[in-house]
N, CA and C atoms as a LAMMPS dump frame, in Angstrom:
ITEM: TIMESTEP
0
ITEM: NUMBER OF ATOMS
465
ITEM: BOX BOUNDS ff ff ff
-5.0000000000000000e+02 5.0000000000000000e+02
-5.0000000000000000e+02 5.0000000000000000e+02
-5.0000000000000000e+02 5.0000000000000000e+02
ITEM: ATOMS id mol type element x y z
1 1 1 N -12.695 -4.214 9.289
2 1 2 C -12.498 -3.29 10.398
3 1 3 C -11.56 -3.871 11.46
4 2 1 N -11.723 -5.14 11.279
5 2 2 C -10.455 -5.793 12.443
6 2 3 C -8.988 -5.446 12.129
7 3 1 N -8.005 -4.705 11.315
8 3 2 C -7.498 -4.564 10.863
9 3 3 C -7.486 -2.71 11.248
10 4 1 N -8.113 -2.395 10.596
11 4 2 C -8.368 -0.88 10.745
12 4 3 C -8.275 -0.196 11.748
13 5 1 N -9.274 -1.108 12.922
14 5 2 C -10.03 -0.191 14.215
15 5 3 C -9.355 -1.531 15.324
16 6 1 N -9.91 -2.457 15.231
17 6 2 C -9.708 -3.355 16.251
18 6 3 C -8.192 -3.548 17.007
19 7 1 N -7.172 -3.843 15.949
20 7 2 C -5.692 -4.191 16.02
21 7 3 C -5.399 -3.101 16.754
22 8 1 N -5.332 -1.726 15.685
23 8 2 C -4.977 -0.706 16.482
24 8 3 C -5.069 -0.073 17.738
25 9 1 N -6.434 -0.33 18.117
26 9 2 C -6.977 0.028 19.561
27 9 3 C -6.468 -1.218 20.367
28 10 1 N -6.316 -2.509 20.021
29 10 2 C -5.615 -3.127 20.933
30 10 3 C -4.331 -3.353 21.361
31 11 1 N -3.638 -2.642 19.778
32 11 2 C -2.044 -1.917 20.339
33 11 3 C -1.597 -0.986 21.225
34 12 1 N -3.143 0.217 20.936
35 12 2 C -2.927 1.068 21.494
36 12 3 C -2.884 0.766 22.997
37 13 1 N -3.799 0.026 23.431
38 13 2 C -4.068 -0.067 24.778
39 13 3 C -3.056 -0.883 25.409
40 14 1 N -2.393 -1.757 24.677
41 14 2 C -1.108 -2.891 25.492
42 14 3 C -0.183 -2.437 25.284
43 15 1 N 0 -0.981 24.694
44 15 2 C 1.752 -0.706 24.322
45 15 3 C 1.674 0.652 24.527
46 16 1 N 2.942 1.55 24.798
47 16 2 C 3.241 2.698 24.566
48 16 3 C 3.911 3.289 23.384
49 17 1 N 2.544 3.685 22.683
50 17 2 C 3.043 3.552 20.862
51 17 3 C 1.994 5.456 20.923
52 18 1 N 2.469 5.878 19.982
53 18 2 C 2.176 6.89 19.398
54 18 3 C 0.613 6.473 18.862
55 19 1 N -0.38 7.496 18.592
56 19 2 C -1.664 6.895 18.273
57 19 3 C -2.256 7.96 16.834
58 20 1 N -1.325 9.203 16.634
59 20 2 C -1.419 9.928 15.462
60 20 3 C -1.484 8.81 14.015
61 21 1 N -1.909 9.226 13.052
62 21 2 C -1.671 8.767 11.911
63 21 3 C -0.108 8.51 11.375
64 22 1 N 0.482 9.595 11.398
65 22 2 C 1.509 10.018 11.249
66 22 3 C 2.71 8.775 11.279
67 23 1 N 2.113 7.881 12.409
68 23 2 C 2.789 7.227 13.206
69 23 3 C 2.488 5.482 12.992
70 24 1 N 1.564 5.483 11.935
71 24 2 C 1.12 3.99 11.799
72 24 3 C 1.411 3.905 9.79
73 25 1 N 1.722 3.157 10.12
74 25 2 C 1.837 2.502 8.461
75 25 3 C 1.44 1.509 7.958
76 26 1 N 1.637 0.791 6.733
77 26 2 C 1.418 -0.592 6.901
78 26 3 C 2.382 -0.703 5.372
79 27 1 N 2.938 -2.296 5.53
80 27 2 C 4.044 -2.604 4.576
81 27 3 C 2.955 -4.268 4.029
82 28 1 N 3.292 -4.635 2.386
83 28 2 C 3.088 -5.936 2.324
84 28 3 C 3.453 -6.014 0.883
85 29 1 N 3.768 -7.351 1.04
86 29 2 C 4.485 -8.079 -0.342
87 29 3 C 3.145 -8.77 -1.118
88 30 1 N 2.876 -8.424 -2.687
89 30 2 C 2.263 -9.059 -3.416
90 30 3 C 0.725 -9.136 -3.071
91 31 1 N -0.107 -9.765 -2.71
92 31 2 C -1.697 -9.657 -2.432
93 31 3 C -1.439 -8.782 -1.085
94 32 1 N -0.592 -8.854 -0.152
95 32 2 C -0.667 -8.192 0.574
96 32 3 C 0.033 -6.992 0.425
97 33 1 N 0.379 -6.303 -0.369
98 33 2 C 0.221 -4.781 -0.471
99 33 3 C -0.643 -4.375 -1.262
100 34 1 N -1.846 -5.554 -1.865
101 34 2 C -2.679 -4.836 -2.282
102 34 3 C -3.726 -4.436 -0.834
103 35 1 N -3.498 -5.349 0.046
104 35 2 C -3.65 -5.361 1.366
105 35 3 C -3.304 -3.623 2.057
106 36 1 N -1.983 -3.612 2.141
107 36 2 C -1.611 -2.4 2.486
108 36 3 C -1.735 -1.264 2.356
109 37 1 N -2.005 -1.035 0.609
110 37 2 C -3.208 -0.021 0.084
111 37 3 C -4.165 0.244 0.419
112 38 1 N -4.801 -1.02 0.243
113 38 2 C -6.377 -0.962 0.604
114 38 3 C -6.758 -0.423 2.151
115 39 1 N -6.219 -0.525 3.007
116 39 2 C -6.628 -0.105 4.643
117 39 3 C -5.976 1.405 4.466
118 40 1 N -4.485 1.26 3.99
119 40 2 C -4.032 2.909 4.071
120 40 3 C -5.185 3.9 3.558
121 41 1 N -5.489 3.583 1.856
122 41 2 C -6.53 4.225 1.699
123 41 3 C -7.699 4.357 2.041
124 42 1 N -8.396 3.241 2.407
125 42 2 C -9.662 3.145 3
126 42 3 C -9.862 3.65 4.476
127 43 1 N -8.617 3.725 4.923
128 43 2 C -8.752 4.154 6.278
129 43 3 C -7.458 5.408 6.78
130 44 1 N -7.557 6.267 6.095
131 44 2 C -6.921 7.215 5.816
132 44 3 C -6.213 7.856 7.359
133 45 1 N -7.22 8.029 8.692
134 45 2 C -7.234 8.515 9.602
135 45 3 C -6.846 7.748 10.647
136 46 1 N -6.365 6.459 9.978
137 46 2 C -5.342 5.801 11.162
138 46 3 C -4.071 5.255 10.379
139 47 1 N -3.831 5.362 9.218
140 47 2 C -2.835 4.791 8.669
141 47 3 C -2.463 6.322 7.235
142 48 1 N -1.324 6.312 7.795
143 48 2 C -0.858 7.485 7.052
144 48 3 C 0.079 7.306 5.777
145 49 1 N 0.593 6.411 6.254
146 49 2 C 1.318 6.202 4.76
147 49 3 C 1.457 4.087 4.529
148 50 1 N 1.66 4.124 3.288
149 50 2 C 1.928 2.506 3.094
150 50 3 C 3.04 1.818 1.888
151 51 1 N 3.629 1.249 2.091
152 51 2 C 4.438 0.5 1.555
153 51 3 C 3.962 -0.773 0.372
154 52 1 N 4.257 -0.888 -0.728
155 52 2 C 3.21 -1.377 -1.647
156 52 3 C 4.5 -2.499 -2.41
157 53 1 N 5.11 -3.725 -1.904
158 53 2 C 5.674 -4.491 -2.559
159 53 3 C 5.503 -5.11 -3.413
160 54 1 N 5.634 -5.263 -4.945
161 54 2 C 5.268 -5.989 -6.105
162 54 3 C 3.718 -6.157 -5.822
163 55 1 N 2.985 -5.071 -5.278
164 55 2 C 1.165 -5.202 -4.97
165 55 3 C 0.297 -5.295 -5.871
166 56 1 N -1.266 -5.171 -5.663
167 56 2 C -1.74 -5.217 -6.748
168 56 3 C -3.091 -3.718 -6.149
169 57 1 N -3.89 -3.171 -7.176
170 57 2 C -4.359 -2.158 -6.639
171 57 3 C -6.023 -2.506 -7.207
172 58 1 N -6.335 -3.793 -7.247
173 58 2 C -7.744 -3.868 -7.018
174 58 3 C -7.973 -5.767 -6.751
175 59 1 N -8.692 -6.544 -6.766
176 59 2 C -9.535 -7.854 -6.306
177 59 3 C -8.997 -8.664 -7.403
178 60 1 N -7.755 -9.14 -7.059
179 60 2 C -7.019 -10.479 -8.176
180 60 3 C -7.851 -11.707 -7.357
181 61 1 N -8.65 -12.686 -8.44
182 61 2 C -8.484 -13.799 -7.839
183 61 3 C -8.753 -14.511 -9.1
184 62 1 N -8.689 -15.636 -8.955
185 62 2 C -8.113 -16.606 -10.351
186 62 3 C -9.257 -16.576 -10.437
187 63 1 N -9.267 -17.469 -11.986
188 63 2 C -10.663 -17.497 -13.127
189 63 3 C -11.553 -18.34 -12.091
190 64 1 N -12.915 -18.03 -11.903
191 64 2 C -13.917 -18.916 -11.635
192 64 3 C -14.033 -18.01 -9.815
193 65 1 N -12.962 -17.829 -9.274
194 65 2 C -13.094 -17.789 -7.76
195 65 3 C -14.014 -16.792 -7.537
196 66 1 N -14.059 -15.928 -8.344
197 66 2 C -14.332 -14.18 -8.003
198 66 3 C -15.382 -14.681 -6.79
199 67 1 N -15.005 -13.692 -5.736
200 67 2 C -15.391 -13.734 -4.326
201 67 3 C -16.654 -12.896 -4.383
202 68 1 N -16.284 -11.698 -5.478
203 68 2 C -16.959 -10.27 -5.124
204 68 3 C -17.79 -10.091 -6.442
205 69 1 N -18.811 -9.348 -6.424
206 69 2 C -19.592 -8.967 -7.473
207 69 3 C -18.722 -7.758 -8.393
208 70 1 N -19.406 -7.277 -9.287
209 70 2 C -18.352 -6.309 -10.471
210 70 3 C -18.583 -5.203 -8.792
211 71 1 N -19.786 -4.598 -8.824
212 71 2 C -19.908 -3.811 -8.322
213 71 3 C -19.35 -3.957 -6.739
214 72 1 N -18.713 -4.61 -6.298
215 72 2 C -18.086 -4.697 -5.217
216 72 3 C -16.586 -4.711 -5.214
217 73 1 N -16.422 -5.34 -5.892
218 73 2 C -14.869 -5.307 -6.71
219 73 3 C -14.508 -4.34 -7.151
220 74 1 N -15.503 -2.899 -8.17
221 74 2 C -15.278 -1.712 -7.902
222 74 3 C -15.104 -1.034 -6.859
223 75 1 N -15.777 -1.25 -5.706
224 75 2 C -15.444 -0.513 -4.566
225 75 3 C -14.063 -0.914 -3.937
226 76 1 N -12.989 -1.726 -4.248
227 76 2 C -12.024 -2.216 -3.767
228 76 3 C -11.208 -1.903 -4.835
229 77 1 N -11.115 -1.084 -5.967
230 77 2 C -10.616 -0.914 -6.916
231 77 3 C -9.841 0.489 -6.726
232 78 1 N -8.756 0.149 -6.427
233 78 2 C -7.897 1.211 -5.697
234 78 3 C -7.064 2.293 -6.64
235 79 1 N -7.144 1.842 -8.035
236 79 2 C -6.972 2.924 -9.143
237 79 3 C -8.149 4.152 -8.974
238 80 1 N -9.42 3.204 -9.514
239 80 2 C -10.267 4.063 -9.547
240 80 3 C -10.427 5.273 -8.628
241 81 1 N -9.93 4.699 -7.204
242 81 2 C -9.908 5.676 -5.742
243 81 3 C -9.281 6.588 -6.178
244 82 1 N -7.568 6.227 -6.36
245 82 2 C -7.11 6.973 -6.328
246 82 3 C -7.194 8.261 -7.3
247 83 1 N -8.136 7.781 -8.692
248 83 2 C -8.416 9.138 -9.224
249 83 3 C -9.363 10.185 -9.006
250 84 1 N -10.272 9.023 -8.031
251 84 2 C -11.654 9.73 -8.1
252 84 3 C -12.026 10.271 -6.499
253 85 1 N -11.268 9.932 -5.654
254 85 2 C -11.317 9.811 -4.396
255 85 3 C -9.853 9.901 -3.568
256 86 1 N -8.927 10.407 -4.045
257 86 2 C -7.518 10.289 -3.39
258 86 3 C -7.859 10.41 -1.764
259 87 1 N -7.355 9.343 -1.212
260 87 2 C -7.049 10.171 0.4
261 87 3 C -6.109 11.032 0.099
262 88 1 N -6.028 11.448 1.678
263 88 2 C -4.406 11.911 2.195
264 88 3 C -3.386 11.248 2.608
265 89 1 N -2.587 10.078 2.148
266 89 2 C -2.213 9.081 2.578
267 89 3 C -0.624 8.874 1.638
268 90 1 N 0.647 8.957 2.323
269 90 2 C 1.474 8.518 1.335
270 90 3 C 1.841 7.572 0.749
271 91 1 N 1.991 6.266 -0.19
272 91 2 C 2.534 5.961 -0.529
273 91 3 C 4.375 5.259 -1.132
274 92 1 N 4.656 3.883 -0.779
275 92 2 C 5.791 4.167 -1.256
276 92 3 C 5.831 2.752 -2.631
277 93 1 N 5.873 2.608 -3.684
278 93 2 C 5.323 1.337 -4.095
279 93 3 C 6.78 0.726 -5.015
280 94 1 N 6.92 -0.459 -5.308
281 94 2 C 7.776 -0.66 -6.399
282 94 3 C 7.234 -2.105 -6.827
283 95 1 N 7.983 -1.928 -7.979
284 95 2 C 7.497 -3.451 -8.567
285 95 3 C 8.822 -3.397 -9.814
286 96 1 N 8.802 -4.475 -10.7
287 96 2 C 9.9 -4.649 -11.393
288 96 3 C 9.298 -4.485 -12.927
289 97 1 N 9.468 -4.382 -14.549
290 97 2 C 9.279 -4.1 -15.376
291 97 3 C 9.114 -6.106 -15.373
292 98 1 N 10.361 -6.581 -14.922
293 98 2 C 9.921 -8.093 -15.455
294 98 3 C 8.738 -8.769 -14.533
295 99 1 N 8.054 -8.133 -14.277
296 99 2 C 6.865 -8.872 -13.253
297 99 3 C 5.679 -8.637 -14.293
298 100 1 N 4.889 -9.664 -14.495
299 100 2 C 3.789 -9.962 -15.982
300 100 3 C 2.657 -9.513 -14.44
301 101 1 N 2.697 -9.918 -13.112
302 101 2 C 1.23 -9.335 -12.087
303 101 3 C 1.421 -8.062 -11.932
304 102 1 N 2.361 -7.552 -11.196
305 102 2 C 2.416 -6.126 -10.361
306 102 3 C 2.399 -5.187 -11.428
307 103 1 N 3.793 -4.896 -11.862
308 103 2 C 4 -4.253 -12.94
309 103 3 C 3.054 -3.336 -13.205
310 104 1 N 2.268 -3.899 -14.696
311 104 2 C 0.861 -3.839 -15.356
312 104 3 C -0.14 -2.749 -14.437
313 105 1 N -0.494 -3.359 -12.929
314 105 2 C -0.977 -2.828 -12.004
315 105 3 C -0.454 -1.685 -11.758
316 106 1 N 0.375 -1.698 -10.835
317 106 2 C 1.388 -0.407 -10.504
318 106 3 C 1.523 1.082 -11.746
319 107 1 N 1.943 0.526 -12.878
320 107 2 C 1.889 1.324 -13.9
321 107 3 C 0.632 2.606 -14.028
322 108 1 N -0.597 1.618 -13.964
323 108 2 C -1.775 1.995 -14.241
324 108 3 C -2.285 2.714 -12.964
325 109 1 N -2.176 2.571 -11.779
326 109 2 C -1.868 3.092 -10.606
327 109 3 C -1.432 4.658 -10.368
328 110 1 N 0.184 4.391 -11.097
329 110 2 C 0.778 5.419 -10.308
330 110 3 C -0.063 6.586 -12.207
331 111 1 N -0.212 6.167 -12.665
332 111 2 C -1.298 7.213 -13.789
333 111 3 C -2.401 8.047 -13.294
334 112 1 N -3.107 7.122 -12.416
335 112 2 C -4.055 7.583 -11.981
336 112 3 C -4.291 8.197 -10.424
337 113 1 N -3.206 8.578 -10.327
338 113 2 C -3.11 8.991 -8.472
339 113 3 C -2.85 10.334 -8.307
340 114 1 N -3.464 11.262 -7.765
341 114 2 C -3.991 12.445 -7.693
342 114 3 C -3.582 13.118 -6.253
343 115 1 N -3.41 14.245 -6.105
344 115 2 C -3.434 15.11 -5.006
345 115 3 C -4.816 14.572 -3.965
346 116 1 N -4.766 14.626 -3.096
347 116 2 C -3.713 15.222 -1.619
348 116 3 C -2.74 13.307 -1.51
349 117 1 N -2.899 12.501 -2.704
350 117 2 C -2.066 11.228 -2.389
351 117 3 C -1.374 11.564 -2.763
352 118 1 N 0.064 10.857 -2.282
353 118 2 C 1.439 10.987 -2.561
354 118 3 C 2.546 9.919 -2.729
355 119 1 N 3.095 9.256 -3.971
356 119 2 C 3.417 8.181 -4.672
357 119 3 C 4.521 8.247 -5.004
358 120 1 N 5.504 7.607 -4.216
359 120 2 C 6.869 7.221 -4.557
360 120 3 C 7.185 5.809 -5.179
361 121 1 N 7.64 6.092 -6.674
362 121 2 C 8.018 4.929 -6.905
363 121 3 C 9.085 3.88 -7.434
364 122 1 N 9.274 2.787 -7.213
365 122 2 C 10.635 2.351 -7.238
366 122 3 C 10.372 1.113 -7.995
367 123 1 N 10.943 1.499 -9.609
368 123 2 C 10.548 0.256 -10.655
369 123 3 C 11.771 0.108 -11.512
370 124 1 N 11.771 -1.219 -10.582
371 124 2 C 13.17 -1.893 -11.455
372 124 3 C 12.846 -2.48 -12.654
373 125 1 N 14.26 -2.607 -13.223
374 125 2 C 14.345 -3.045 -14.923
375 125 3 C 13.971 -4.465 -15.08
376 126 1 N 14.179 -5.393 -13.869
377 126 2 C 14.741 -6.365 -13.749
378 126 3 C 14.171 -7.238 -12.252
379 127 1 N 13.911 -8.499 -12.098
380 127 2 C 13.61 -8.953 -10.971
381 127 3 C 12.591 -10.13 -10.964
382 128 1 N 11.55 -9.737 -11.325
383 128 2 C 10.199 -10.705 -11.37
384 128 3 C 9.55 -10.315 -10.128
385 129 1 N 8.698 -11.339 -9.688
386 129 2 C 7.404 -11.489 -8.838
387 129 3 C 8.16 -12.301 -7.694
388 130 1 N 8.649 -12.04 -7.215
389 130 2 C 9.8 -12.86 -6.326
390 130 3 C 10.405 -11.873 -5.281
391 131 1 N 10.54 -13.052 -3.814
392 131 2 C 11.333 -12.076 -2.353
393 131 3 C 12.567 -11.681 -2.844
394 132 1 N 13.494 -12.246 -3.511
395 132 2 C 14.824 -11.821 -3.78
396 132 3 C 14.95 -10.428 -4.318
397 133 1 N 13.678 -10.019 -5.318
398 133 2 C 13.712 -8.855 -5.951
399 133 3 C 13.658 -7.517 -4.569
400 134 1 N 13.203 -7.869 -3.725
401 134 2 C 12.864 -6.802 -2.683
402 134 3 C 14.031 -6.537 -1.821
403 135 1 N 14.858 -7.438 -1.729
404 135 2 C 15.716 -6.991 -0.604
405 135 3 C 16.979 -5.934 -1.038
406 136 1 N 17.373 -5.911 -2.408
407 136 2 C 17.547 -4.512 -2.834
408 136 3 C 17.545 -3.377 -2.111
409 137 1 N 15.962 -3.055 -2.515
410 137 2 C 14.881 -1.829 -2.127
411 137 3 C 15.018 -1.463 -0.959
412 138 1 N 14.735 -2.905 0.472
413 138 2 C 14.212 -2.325 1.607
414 138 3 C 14.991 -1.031 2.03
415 139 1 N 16.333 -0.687 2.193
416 139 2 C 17.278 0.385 2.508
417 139 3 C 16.557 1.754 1.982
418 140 1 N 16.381 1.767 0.597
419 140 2 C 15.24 2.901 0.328
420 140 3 C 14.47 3.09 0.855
421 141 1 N 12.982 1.888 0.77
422 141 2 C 12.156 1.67 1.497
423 141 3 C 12.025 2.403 2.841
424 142 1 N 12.637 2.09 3.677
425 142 2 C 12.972 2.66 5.159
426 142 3 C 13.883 4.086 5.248
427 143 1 N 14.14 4.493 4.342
428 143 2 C 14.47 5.61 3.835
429 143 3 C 13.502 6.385 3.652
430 144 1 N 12.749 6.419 2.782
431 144 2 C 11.34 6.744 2.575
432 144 3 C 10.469 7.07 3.723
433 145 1 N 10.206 6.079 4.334
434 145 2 C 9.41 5.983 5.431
435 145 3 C 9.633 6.715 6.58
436 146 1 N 11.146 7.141 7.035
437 146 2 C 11.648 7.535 7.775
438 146 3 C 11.487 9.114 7.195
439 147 1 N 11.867 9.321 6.215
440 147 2 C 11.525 10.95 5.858
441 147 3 C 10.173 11.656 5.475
442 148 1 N 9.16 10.391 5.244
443 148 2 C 7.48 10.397 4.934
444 148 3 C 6.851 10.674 6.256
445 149 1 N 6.999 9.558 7.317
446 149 2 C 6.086 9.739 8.718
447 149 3 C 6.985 9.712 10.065
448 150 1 N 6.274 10.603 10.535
449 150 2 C 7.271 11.102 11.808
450 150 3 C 7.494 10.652 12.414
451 151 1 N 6.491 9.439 12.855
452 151 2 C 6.577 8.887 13.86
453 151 3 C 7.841 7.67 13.988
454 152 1 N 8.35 7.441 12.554
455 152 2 C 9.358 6.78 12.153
456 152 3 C 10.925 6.98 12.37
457 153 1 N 10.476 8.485 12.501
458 153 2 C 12.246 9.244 12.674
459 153 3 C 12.497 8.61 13.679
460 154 1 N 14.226 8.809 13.877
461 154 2 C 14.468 8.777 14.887
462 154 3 C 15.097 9.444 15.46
463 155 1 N 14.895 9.48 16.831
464 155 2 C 14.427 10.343 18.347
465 155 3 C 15.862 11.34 18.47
């Protein structure tokens, strides 16, 4: 919830920022756009759309670590959401065909993503699991974003 509720209300209150959905996003590379998913969707009514860089869409953690039980790790399992539970929330995601993490994920993802969600996606031939692969994209990216949430246009 620090993330969700906390950040936001303390943006809201130190800045002159827009406070609609419309108007908040969230962007992240690799665990953190599984990051970016996860709050967009889970928290539908403050984050309207999200940006999903080479992400992942449920609880990666190496052999032995698992943090979370099955049944908790389902609840963070952001395929499953999206078939069974879509927010209203847009989406913009990419990942590369040569990436053996995202890829795989993403694929299986954008299969299972359903109305009222909305999934733009941008999957290169070529790249890997790597920053170099992204800087391509961002021009789209912000393209996207700018024609997805309003609060993005500009004035």
């Amino acid at each position: 919830t620090w993330l969700a509720s906390d950040l936001p209300q303390w943006v809201t209150t130190h800045f002159r920022v827009r406070t609609d959905r419309a108007s908040w996003a969230l962007q992240g590379y690799s665990y953190g756009g599984w990051c970016a998913a996860l709050l967009s969707m889970r928290h539908p009514a403050v984050f309207g759309a999200a940006m999903v860089l080479m992400g992942y869409f449920r609880p990666e953690f190496n052999r032995g670590a698992m943090l979370l039980t099955s049944a908790q790790a389902q609840a963070y399992n952001l395929t499953t959401m999206a078939t069974h539970h879509p927010p209203p929330v847009s989406m913009w995601v990419m990942a590369s065909k040569a990436d053996p993490y995202a890829y795989p994920a993403t694929a299986r993802f954008l299969k299972a993503v359903r109305s009222p969600m909305a999934v733009t996606a941008s999957i290169l031939p070529a790249g890997g699991h790597n920053v170099s692969t992204i800087e391509p994209v961002l021009p789209d990216m912000l393209r996207w974003l700018a024609a997805t949430a309003k609060g993005f246009r500009p004035a």
